[in-house]
C-alpha positions, 0 to 999 in steps of 0.5 A, a space after each residue: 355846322 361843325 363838318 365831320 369825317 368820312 367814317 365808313 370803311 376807314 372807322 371802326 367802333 369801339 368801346 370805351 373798355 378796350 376789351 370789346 371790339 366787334 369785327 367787321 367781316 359778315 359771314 355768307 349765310 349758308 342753307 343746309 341741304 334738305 329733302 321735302 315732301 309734299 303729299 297731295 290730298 283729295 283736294 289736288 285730284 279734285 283741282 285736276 282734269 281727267 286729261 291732266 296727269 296724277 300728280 301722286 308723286 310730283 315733287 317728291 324731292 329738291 335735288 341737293 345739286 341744282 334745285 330742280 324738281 324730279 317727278 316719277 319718271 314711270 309718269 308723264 304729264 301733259 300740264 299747259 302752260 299759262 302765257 309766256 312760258 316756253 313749251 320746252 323747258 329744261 327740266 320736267 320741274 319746270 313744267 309744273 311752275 306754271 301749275 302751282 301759280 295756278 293754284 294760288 288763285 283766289 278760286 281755290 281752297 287755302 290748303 290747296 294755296 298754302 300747299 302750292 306757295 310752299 312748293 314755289 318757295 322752296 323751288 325758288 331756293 334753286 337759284 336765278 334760273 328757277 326765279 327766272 322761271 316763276 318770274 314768267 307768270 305774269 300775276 304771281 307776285 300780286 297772289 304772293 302777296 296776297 297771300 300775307 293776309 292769310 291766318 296760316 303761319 305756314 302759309 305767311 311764312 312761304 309767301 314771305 321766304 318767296 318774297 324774299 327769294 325774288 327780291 334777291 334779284 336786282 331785277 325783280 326788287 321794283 317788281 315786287 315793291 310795286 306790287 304792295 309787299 312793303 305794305 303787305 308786310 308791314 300789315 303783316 308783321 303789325 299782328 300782335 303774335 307771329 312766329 320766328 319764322 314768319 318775322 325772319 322771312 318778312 324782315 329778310 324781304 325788307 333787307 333785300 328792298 332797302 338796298 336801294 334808295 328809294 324804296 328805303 324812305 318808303 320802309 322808314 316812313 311806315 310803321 315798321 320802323 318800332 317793330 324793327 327796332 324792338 326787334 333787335 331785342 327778340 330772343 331768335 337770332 335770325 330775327 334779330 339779324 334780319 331787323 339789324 340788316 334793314 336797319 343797317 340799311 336804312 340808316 344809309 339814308 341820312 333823311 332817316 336818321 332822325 326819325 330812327 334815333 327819335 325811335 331809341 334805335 342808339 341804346 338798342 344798338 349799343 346794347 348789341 356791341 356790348 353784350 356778348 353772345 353766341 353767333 352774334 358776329 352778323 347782328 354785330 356787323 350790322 350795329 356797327 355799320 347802322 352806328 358809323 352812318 348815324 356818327 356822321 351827325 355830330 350830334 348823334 356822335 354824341 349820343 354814340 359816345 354817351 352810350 360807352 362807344 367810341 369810333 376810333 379810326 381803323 389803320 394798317 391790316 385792319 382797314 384793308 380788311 374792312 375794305 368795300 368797293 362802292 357798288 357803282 365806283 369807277 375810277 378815273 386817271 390822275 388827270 381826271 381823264 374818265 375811262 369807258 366802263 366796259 360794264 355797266 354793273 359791278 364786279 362781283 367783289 370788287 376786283 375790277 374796280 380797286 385794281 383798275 390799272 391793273 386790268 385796263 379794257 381793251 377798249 381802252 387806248 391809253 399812252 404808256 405813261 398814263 397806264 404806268 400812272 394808274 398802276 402807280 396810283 392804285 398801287 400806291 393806295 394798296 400799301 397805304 391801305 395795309 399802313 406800308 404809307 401814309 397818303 394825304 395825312 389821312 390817318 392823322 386828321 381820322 385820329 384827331 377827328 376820333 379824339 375831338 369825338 370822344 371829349 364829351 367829359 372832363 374825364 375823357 379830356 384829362 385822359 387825353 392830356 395824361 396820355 400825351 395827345 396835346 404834344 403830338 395835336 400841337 406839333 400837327 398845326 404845321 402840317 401841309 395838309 388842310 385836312 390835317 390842320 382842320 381835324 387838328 383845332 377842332 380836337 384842340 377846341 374840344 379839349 380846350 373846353 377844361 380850364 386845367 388844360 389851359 396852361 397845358 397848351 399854352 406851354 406846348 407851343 400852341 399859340 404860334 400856329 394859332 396866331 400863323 392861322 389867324 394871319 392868313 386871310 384864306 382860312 375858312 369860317 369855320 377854322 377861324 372861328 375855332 382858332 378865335 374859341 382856342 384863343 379866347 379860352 387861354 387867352 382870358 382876361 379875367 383869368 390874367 387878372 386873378 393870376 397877377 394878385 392870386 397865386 392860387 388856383 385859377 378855374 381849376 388849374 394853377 397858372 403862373 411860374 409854378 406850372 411854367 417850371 414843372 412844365 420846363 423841367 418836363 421837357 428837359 427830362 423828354 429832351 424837348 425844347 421847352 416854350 417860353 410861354 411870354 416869347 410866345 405871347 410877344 407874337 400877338 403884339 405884331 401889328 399884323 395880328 392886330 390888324 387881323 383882329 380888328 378887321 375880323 371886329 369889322 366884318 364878322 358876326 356876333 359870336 366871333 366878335 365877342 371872341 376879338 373883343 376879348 383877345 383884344 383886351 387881353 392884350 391891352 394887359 399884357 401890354 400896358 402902354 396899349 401903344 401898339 392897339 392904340 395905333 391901329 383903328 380900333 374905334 372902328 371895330 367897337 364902332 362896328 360892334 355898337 351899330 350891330 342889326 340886332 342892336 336897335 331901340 324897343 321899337 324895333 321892327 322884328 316883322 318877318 322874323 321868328 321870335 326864337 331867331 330874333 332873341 338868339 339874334 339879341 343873346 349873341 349881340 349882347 355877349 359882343 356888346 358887353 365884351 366891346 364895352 369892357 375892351 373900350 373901358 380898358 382902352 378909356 385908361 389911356 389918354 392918349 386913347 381918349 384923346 384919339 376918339 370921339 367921346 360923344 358920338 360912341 356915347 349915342 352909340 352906348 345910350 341907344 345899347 341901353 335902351 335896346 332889348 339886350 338882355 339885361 346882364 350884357 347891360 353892366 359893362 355899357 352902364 359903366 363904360 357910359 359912366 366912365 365916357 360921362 366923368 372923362 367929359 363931365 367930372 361932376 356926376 349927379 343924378 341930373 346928369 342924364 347918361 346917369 340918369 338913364 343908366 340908373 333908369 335902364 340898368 339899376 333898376 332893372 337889374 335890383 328887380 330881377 334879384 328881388 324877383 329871382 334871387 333865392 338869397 334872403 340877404 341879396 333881395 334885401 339889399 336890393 329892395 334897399 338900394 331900390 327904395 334908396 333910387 325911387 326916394 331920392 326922386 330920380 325922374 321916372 323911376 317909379 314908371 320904370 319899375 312898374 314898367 319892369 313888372 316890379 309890383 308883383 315881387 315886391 308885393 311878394 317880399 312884404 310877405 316873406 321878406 325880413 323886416 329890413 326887406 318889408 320895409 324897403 318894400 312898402 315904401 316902394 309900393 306907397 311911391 307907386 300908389 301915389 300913381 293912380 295908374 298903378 293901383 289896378 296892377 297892386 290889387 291885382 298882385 294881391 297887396 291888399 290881403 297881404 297888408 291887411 295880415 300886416 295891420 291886424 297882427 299889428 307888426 313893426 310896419 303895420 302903420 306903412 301898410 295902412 297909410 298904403 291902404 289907404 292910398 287903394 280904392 278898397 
């Protein structure tokens, strides 16, 4: 897996038209004052007991300062209060707390509970202290949320924006989770019409439940989640910044983030960052956070990108800005020396924990050279924050990151190249730091990806920390294996080979002199020492990389040995004495490739492991396979090579390859390896000869099959067709077995009724062969031959007596 930066606070997301940017600062939601007035009809009195007080005038008002409840102060009221409640509260409002929960028992009449939920909820907008106080009630969260099945919208509405007043207390979210309001509203919010109201109340309640971890896994596995995210499409703002804000929040769980992106939540997402809109700042904030959770997997960064956005990573002001302290963070001295947390929740914003050694705890006994550290330290983040300084080439291995992200295309790649990114990548390989290197290769992977870079990097110096890379044994697998990507890419052999008889373009770039001097009279112009690209090339010829290489060929999988084998053999052109790769053990690297697991007879034993694994297993073997053989072939040119190795035993190796279940196109350059073992050993070759015997059995025929079958080309089905019949007439031992063998029947069966003459004819001799078999007359008829050749004779074409005598030869 390709590792990929931290994103978040350090990263914004663009788009790829610069013009929209969305910003990161998320305004404090702000309730506007208000006066309610509840009128108590005869259904109240009717609740009330003769000894209880007339509520005529009760909640006549929510007061502007503190929330609180002020009755008539011409009437007082004796209400008793339910278990747990304090006999002397604070003020009169509170007394009547306990009298509204009462009423949102199941006894009473849904106006009377509708009245008292709505009353408990805009009490509970006064603040902790009036929680607190309804909190008192044992019971009142079971009948709120009782109270979501109701028809009334005005009661949802209340029972949700109740819910959501509680649930804004840390202390209460598990409270009200337990209590079934996750499923309450999900029931809820799943009727086919609801009011903006209700939906912005319910969501809300979510957004305060998926802070924490646990209970987001729970909102993600219900049904919700299309709600919400269709959501973010509903023409009320409100509601849209409520499903963004929990879906925000989910996405802080990566174990969500497939079933979100299953869901179609990056379009919807990314269709809020590019439309412009009035008051849209918050749902923005929240697009963008849910996006720089979800571009933590590569693959969905992809997804990202495709969608016309781009992180790009955040410096100077701009990051100080987007800075969050994580809730529970708490620093520790450069030492590692923990420091005793004087409380146990966070600062309100921060302070405490991004200014530590600024405001060291009193408990806290610490040297003054310790102290001074901290401080130092934490200043020293400050200023890199605000861009004064940079730490640990961070912003370095961000940029570098953001530019392997956004080389989905050609195009994103060529605007790379013209704005000058592969000078500045290529000087940053000799940074000290790790991080920097790492993000560095793997934007010049990406980029390496277009051929028309090739000679860009090449002449930009890149093969130098390439190869200094390449020695050094502690470089990781990933490094290594992107570093071997770059280099085979450059480093082509075919591509060499075209270059030396073709001064024309090659895979869309033009190689050679030409590039060499525009690219010299470049640097001339920029002041730049310009790279001789063979000087460059020189330093692969050190014994110490070829060493590297082939104990690289011993010991590494499938996919970087295909990698080796190539460089290897673009050396061996470069250099065609191949005295210096002569001279190290290189039989014993195509040694290691040849005796791969994967590489076995068809008898092979693949128990225990899935067929996808085991073909995957087989595709990557036989990519290493046939670059191994193309190296060994190259290598057969030296007489001194052939002189060196055992002939013999890398011929076993080779048959058995020929025989496994390699995919047939990786067999081409082991048959002609094996061919060219068999004349070095053996000059005389005939079809006797049994390595040509089984090349021809194992590799032609399969291969003249498959083009019959596949080909769309007239002109290339017939050829083969030819040369198959040319194979099967000269009596080669078990060819015609091979072809049926190879499923063969059946497309050649097809070619006698749409193939030209030439092809027909090939064709009908080659199933009369077969017919000469009874064992095959089954798989004939069954392929269709006989209406097929009975079409033939009575139309009486140029082939109608073949096609007879083949009739013949059926049990029709």
């Amino acid at each position: 897996m390709i590792a990929s930066a931290t994103l978040s606070p350090y990263f914004n997301i663009k788009l790829l038209n610069p013009r929209h940017v969305f910003t990161t600062t998320k305004p404090r939601r702000k309730y506007s004052t208000f006066s309610t007035k509840f009128h108590l009809n005869h259904l109240w009195n009717g609740f009330l007991q003769p000894k209880s007080c007339s509520l005529r005038t009760v909640l006549r008002k929510v007061s502007d300062d503190g929330g609180s409840i002020d009755a008539n102060p011409q009437e007082s009221a004796a209400v008793s209060v339910g278990e747990g409640t304090s006999s002397s509260s604070s003020t009169l409002g509170d007394n009547y707390v306990a009298l509204f929960v009462r009423m949102l028992g199941l006894d009473h009449d849904a106006l009377d509970r509708e009245q008292a939920i709505v009353a408990l909820w805009k009490y509970s907008l006064g603040g902790k202290n009036c929680i607190d106080t309804i909190m008192q009630f044992q019971g009142c969260i079971n009948l709120t949320v009782n109270l979501l099945n109701s028809e009334s919208s005005a009661t949802c509405e209340a029972a949700a924006g109740l819910l959501r007043s509680i649930s804004s207390i840390n202390l209460y979210k598990d409270i009200v989770a337990e209590s079934g309001a996750i499923e309450g509203i999900t029931g809820l919010l799943s009727r086919p019409s609801l009011t903006s109201e209700v939906k912005e109340q319910s969501m809300c309640t979510l957004w305060n439940l998926s802070v924490d971890e646990e209970l987001r896994v729970k909102i993600a596995n219900s049904d919700i989640l299309p709600f919400l995210i269709n959501s973010l499409d509903d023409d009320d703002i409100k509601v849209k910044e409520a499903a963004g804000g929990v879906l925000s929040n989910l996405a802080l769980s990566h174990c969500n983030h497939s079933m979100m992106v299953e869901a179609g939540i990056i379009p919807k997402l990314a269709k809020l960052l590019k439309t412009d809109m009035e008051g849209s700042k918050v749902i923005r904030k929240e697009a963008r956070n849910a996006l720089l959770e979800l571009i933590k997997d590569q693959y969905y960064r992809i997804l990202v990108i495709e969608e016309g956005l781009v992180p790009v990573p955040m410096v100077g002001a701009a990051s100080y800005k987007s800075f969050k302290p994580g809730l529970y963070s708490w620093p520790t001295m450069p030492d590692g020396t923990e420091i005793e947390q004087t409380s146990k929740g966070p600062s309100k914003f921060g302070a405490s924990e991004l200014l530590l050694g600024l405001n060291v705890g009193e408990n806290a006994e610490l040297e003054e050279a310790r102290k001074n550290a901290i401080v130092g330290r934490t200043q020293q983040q400050f200023l890199a924050r605000i861009g004064a300084i940079e730490l640990d080439g961070k912003r370095e291995s961000q940029a570098a990151e953001s530019v392997a992200d956004s080389s989905i295309n050609e195009h994103m790649r060529t605007s790379f190249k013209e704005a000058g990114a592969i000078k500045h990548l290529v000087r940053l390989l000799d940074h000290n730091s790790f991080a920097v290197r790492s993000a560095v290769i793997h934007a010049l992977e990406r980029l390496s990806v277009s051929s028309s870079l090739y000679h860009v990097l090449e002449a930009e110096g890149i093969l130098h920390p390439l190869v200094c890379t390449l020695k050094r044994s502690e470089t990781s697998g990933s490094l290594m294996e992107r570093t071997l990507d770059i280099l085979a890419r450059i480093l082509d052999p075919s591509k060499e080979m075209k270059s030396k008889f073709y001064n024309g373009p090659v895979n869309g770039s033009k190689m050679g002199i030409d590039a060499a001097r525009s690219l010299d009279a470049s640097a001339r112009l920029t002041g730049d020492k310009p790279v001789s690209i063979m000087d460059s090339r020189k330093e692969l010829l050190d014994s110490t990389v070829i060493t590297r290489l082939i104990e690289i060929l011993k010991t590494s999988p499938s996919n970087l040995q295909r990698k080796v084998a190539s460089i290897l053999e673009f050396i061996t052109i470069i250099e065609p004495s191949m005295e210096t790769i002569i001279k190290e053990d290189v039989s014993s690297g195509l040694e290691a490739v040849f005796q791969q697991k994967a590489v076995k007879d068809k008898e092979a034993d693949v128990e225990g492991q899935e067929l996808d694994e085991y073909a995957l297993e087989l595709e990557e073997a036989g990519l290493a396979v046939s670059a191994a053989s193309r190296l060994l072939t190259k290598l057969l040119d030296s007489e001194q090579f052939c002189q060196k190795i055992d002939s013999t035993h890398f011929t076993k190796l080779l048959r058995k390859i020929l025989k496994s279940d390699i995919p047939l196109r990786n067999k081409d350059w082991v048959a002609a390896c094996l061919v060219k073992l068999c004349s070095i050993s053996s000059p005389n070759i005939d079809f006797e000869n049994p390595i040509n015997m089984e090349v021809t059995l194992y590799e032609t025929i399969p291969r003249l099959i498959e083009q019959i079958k596949l080909s769309l080309s007239p002109e290339t089905q017939e050829s083969a067709a030819v040369e198959l019949n040319r194979i099967i007439s000269e009596g080669v031992v078990d060819s015609t077995r091979a072809v049926a063998s190879e499923v063969g029947i059946f497309p050649l069966v097809n070619l006698i009724e749409q193939g030209s003459d030439r092809a027909v004819e090939a064709a009908l001799s080659i199933l009369y062969n077969l017919s000469m078999d009874s064992e095959n007359h089954s798989a004939i008829i069954a392929a269709g031959a006989v209406p097929a050749l009975r079409k033939i004779v009575l139309s009486q074409r140029s082939h109608w007596s073949r096609a007879l005598r083949l009739l013949r030869n059926l049990p029709v």
